[in-house]
C-alpha positions as CSV (number, residue, x, y, z in Angstrom):
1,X,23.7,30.7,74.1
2,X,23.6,27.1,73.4
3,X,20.8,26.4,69.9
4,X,19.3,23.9,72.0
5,X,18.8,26.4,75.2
6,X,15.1,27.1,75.9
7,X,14.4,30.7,75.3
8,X,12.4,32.7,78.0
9,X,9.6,34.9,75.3
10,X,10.1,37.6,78.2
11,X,13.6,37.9,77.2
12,X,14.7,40.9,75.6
13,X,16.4,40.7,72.2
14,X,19.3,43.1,73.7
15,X,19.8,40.5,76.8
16,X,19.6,37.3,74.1
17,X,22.8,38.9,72.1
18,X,21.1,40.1,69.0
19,X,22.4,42.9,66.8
20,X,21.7,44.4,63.6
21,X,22.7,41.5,61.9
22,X,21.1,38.7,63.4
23,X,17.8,41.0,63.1
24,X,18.3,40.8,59.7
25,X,19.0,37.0,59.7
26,X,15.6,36.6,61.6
27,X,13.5,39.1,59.6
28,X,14.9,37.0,56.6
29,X,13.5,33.3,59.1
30,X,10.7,35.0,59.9
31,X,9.7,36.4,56.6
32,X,10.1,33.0,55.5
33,X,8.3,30.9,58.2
34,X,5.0,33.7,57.9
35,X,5.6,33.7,54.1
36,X,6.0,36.1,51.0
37,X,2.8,38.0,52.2
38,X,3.7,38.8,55.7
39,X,6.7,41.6,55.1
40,X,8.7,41.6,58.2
41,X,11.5,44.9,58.9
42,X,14.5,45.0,61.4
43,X,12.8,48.1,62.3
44,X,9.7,46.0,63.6
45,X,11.7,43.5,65.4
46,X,13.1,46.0,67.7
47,X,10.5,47.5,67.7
48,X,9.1,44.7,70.2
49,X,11.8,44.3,72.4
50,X,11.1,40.6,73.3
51,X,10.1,37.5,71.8
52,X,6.4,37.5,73.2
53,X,5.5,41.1,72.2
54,X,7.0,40.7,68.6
55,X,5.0,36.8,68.6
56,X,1.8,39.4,69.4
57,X,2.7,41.9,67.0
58,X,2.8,39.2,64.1
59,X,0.2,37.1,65.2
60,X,-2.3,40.1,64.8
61,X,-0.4,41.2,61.3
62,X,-1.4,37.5,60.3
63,X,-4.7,37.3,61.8
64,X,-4.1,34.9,64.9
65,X,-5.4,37.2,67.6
66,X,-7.2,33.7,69.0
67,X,-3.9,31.3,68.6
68,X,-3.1,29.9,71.8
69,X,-0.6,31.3,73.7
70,X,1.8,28.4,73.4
71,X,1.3,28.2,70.1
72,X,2.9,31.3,69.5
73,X,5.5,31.0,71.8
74,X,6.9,27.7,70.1
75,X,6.1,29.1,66.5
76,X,8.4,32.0,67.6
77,X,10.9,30.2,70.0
78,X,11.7,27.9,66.9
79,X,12.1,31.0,64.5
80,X,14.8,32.5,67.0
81,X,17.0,29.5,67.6
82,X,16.6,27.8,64.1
């Protein structure tokens, strides 16, 4: 996958080529991007097997049930690819 490919949030994380290791790589973005406060866990990532129901999951952890939809999807979107 090309880092400048759009990324479908219905796409499963399986189907995008992510393993263990990248999981941890994006726990260690995400944990980042949401901050200190906001623990993230490989387990949690697949947990949620696609972009849009791990965006849901963290927007509710962080308290942005009412974020717009897109606004989740590009927070998210720019996590995975960096």
């Amino acid at each position: 996958m090309d880092a400048h490919e759009v990324v479908k949030e219905e796409h499963g994380f399986f189907e995008l080529g992510i393993d263990s290791l990248m999981a941890v790589e994006l726990r260690g973005k995400l944990q980042a991007a949401l901050g200190a406060n906001t623990p993230v866990s490989v387990a949690e990532i697949f947990n949620y097997p696609n972009i849009k129901q791990l965006a849901d999951f963290l927007a509710e952890r962080i308290g942005l049930e009412g974020l717009e939809q897109q606004k989740k999807k590009e927070m998210t979107t720019h996590v995975v690819l960096g």
